[in-house]
N, C-alpha and C positions, 0 to 999 in steps of 0.2 A: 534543370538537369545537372548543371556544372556544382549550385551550389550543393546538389544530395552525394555526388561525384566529390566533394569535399569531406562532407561529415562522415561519410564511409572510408576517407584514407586516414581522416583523423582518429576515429573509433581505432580502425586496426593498428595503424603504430600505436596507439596505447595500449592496445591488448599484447600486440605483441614483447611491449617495455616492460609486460608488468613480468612479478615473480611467477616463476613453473611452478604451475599445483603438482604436487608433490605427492599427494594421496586423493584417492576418488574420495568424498564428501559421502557419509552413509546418511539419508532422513530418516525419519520416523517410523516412515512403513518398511524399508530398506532394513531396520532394525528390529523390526513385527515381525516380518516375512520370514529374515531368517533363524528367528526363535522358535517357527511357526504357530506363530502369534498366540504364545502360550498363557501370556497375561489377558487377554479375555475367550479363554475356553471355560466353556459353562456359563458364558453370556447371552442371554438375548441383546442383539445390539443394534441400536441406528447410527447411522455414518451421517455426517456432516460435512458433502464434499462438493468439488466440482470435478470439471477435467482437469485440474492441475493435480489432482490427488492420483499420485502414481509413482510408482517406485523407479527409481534411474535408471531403471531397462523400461522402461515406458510398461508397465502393466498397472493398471487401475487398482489401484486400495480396494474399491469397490468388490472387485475380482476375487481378489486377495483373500479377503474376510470372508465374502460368498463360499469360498471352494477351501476352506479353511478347516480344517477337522474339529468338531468339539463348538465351533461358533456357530452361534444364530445370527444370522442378520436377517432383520426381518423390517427396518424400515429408512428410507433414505431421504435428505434435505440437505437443499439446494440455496446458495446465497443470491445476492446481487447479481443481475447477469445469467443467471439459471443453469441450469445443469449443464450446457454447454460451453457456457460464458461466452457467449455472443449476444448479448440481448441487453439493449441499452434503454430496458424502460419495467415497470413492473410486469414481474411472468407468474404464471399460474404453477398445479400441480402438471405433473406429467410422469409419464413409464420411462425407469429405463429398461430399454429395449433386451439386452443378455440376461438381466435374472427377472426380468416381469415383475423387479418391485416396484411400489409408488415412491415415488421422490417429491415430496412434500415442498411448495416453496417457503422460502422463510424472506421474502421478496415480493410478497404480495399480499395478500389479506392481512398477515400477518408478519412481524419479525421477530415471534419468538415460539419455538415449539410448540402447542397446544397439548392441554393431556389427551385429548383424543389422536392425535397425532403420537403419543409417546405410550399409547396402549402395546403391551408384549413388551416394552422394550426395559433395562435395568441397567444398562450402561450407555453411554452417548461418546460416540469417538470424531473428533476433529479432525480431519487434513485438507487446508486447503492455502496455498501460495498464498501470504501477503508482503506487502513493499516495502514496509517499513516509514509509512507515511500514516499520522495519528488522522486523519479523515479518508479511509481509504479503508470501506466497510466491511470488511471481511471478518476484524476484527472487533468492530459493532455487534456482530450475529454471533460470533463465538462467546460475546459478554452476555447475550439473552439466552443463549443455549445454556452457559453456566449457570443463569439467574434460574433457568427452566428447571434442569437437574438435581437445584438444592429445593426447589416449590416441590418435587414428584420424586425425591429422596435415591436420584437416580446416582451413579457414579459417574465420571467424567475423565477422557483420557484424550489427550494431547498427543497425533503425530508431529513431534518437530519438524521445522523445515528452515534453513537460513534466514538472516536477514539480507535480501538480496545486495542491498545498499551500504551493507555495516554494522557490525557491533562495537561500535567506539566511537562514531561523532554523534552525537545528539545536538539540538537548534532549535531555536525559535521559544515561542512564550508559552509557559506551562499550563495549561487548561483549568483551571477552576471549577469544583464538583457541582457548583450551581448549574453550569454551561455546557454538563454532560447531555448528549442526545447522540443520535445513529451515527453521527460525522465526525462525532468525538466523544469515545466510548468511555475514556477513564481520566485519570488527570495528570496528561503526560505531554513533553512537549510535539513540534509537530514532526519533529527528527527523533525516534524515541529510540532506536540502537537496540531492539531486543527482538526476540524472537515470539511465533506467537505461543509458545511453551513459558517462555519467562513472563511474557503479557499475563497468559491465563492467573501465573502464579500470583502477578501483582494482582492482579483482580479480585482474587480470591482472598489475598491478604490482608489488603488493606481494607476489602470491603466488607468482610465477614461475610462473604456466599459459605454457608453451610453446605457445603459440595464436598464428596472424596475427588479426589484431583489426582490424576497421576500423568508426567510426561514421559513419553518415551522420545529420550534423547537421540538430537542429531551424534551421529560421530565423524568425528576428524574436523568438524568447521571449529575456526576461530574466530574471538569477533573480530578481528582486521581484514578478515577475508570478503571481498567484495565476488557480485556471484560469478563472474569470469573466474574465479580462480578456485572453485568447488571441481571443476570439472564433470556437476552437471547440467542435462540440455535446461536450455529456458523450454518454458512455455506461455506464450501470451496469458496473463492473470484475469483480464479482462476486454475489451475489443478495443480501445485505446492504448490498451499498456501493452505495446506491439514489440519490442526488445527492450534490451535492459537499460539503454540511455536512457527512455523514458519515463523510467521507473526513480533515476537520479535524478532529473529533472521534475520530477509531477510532486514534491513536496516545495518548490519555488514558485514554479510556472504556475501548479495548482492552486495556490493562492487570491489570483485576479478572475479564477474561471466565473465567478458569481459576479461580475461585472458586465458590460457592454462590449470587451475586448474578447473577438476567437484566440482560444487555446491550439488552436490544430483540429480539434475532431471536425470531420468529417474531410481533412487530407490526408498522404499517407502519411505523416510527420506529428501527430496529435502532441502535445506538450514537447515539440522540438522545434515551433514557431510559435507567434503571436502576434498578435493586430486587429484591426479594425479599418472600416471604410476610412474615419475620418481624423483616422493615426496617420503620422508622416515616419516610413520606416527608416529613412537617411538619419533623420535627426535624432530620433529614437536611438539610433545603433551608435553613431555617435558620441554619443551624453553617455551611454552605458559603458561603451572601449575606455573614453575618459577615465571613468569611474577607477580602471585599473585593476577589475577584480580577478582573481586566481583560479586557472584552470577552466577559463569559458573565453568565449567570442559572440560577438553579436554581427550580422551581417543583414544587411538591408532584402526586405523581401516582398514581392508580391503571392499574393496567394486566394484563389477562391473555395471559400467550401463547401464540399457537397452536398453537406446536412447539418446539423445542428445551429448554430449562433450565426448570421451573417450566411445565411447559405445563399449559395448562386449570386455572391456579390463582390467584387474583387477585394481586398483589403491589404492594404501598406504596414509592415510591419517588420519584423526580425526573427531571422533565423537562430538559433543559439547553437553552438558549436563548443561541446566539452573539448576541450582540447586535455584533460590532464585530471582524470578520473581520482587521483589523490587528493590532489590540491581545492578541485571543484566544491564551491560550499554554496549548495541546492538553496537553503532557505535563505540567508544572504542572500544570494541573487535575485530571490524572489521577490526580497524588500526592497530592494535598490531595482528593481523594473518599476513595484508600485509606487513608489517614490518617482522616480521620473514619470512614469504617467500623470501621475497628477500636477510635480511642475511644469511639465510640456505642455500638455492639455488641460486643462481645468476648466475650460468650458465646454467641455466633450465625454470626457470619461466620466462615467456613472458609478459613485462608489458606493452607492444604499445599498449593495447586498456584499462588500467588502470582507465585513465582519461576518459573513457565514459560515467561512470555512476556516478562517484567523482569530475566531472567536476570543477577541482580550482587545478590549475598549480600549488598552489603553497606548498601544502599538495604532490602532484606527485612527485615534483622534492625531497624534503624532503625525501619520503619514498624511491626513489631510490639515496638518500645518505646513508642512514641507519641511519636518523636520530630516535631517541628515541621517540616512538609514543607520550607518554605521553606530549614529550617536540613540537610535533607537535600539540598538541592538546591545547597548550597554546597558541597558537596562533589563533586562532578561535573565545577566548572569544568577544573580543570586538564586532567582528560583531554579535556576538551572542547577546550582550546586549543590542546593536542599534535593532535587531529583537524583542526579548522583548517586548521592548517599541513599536516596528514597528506593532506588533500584537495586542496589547491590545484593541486598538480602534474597532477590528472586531470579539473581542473573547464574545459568548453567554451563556459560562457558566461559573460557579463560581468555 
C-alpha cells in the first residue's frame, strides 16, 4: 500500500510540473463530427473501432457515423481485445447492442477484413487509441485493414488520434521487413513517435498499398505533447494498459514479457512491476538505482498475480517508479532491466522467447553476452537516423 501511496504522489507532482494545456486537443472524429462528417456522405461505410473510439465528450464514433445525415454504416470491426476491450484472448463476432450491427472480429478467425465481411461497404474508417509502442497491435489490424481496402479497391480514412507517449523520441532497433508479422507491423523502431494517421501514411508509402488514403487530422496536438497535456480523458486501450504510466512504460517493461519474468498482469500495477519466483527483488533494484538512469526509480517488491504468468505464486521483484516523465527513456530501461536479468540470474531467466517482441538478433545475442546496454544501444543510431529521415515525408504535425 505505502509503495502504490508513492507512485501516486510521484505521478501527480509531475503532472502537476508539467506545462498548462493551453488548448483542448481536437481527434479525428472531433473534427468529422463537427464538419458533420461531410467527407464520407454518400458512403457506405465499415468502422474499425473499439471503445476508445469517441469524441472528447465521450460519444462513440460509432454513434456518430450511425446518426450522421447522407452516411451508411452498415458494417463494424473490432481488434485485439474485442469490442469492449476487455478480453485478453481470441473473441469472436458479436452485436453491438445501439444500432444492431454485426461487429466482425478481426481477432479471431481472422486479422484481416474478408470480402464477405466487406460486402455494401466502399470506404473503411479507423479510430482506435494506440500507444505508440511498434508491438502493440492495433496498429497490425489497421495494416491488414489497408492491405484489405487496396485487394477490394475500397477507400480508407484515418480518425487521427495523439501519440499518447510523444512525437519526438523515438528508440530502440529498427524492424527489418523480413521480421514483419501482427507484433511488428512495419519497419519502424519500437519507439516510433507517430501517430496512427502518419503510420497508415508510411505504410502506404513505402509499401505500395494501392489504397486512397485520407486522414483526418488531429488539431491543436504537437509532437512534444505527452497525453496529460491534450486535455483529453484517457481511456484504458486495452485491460492492462490501465493509465497512461503504463503506456510509458510498456515499450521497456514489454520487452522481457516473452520470458519467464511477471510483467504485472494479473495485479493492479501491469507493466509498473516485474519479477519472478526465483528473482531477488533487493538486488535487482539495486543494480538498476546503480545504473543511474534518468527519470525512473526501482524499488524492491513482493507481488502475487492473480492470473496470467506465475499466478497464485508470490514473486520478488521491482516496482518501477517514473519519477520525471521528460527525462524517463522507456526502451533504455527496458535493456538495461534485460541486461541485468541476465547478469543477476543466468541460471534462472529463460530468454528463448526474448527475441519475440525485440525482434533484431542482434541486440539478443549482445544481451545474452552481458554486453553493457548502453553500449548496445549505440549501435542502433544509425538505423535510427536513416528512420528520421524515413518518416519525415509522412509526419502531420509540427
Amino acid at each position: 500500500m505505502r509503495g502504490s501511496f508513492v507512485l501516486t504522489a510521484v505521478v501527480l507532482a509531475t503532472l502537476t510540473s508539467a506545462p498548462p494545456v493551453l488548448a483542448q486537443v481536437r481527434t479525428g472524429i472531433d473534427v468529422l463530427a463537427a464538419d458533420g462528417c461531410a467527407s464520407l456522405r454518400g458512403q457506405k461505410v465499415g468502422l474499425i473501432t473499439n471503445h476508445t473510439g469517441r469524441t472528447s465528450h465521450g460519444r462513440r464514433t460509432v454513434d456518430v457515423l450511425h446518426q450522421a445525415d447522407g452516411v451508411q454504416l452498415v458494417a463494424l470491426f473490432s481488434p485485439e481485445h474485442g469490442w469492449q476491450g476487455i478480453v485478453d484472448k481470441k473473441v469472436g463476432d458479436t452485436i453491438d447492442a445501439a444500432t444492431q450491427l454485426k461487429v466482425f472480429s478481426l481477432y479471431g478467425k481472422t486479422r484481416r477484413p474478408t470480402k464477405e465481411m466487406l460486402a455494401g461497404v466502399d470506404t473503411l474508417v479507423f479510430d482506435i487509441q494506440d500507444i505508440g509502442c511498434r508491438f502493440y497491435t492495433y496498429i497490425a489490424t489497421m495494416r491488414e485493414a489497408l492491405e484489405a481496402a487496396a485487394e477490394h479497391s475500397l477507400r480508407f480514412v484515418v480518425l487521427d488520434r495523439p501519440n499518447p507517449i510523444g512525437g519526438l523520441e523515438i528508440a530502440g532497433p529498427v524492424l527489418k521487413s523480413a521480421h514483419r508479422d501482427f507484433v511488428a507491423a512495419h519497419t519502424i523502431p519500437l519507439r516510433h513517435g507517430m501517430t496512427t494517421g502518419e503510420l497508415a501514411r508510411m505504410m502506404v508509402g513505402e509499401n505500395g498499398i494501392a489504397v486512397e488514403l485520407e486522414v483526418i487530422q488531429c488539431q491543436g496536438w504537437q509532437r512534444a505533447d505527452l497525453w496529460h497535456e491534450t486535455g483529453l480523458p484517457w481511456i484504458n486501450p486495452s485491460p492492462n494498459m490501465r493509465r497512461l504510466t503504463q503506456a510509458l512504460t510498456y515499450p521497456g517493461v514489454g520487452l522481457v514479457e516473452g520470458t519467464n519474468v511477471s510483467v504485472g498482469r494479473g495485479t493492479d500495477t501491469p507493466f509498473e512491476i516485474l519479477g519472478a519466483p526465483w528473482c531477488d527483488g533487493r538486488k535487482l533494484a539495486q543494480h538498476l538505482m546503480s545504473e543511474d538512469l534518468p527519470g525512473i526509480a526501482f524499488v524492491p517488491v513482493r507481488f502475487q498475480p492473480t492470473s496470467s504468468k506465475h499466478k497464485g505464486v508470490e514473486c520478488s521483484g521491482v516496482h518501477i517508479l517514473v519519477t520525471d516523465w521528460r527525462t524517463f527513456q522507456p526502451v533504455r530501461t527496458g535493456l538495461h532491466i534485460a541486461v541485468a536479468l541476465h547478469t543477476l540470474f543466468p541460471e534462472h531467466w529463460d530468454t528463448r522467447r526474448l527475441n519475440w517482441l525485440l525482434r533484431h538478433q542482434p541486440t539478443f545475442e549482445a544481451i545474452l553476452k552481458d554486453t553493457p546496454a548502453d553500449d548496445i544501444i549505440k549501435t542502433w543510431r544509425r538505423s535510427l537516423d536513416v528512420f528520421r529521415l524515413r518518416r519525415r515525408t509522412f509526419l502531420l504535425y509540427e
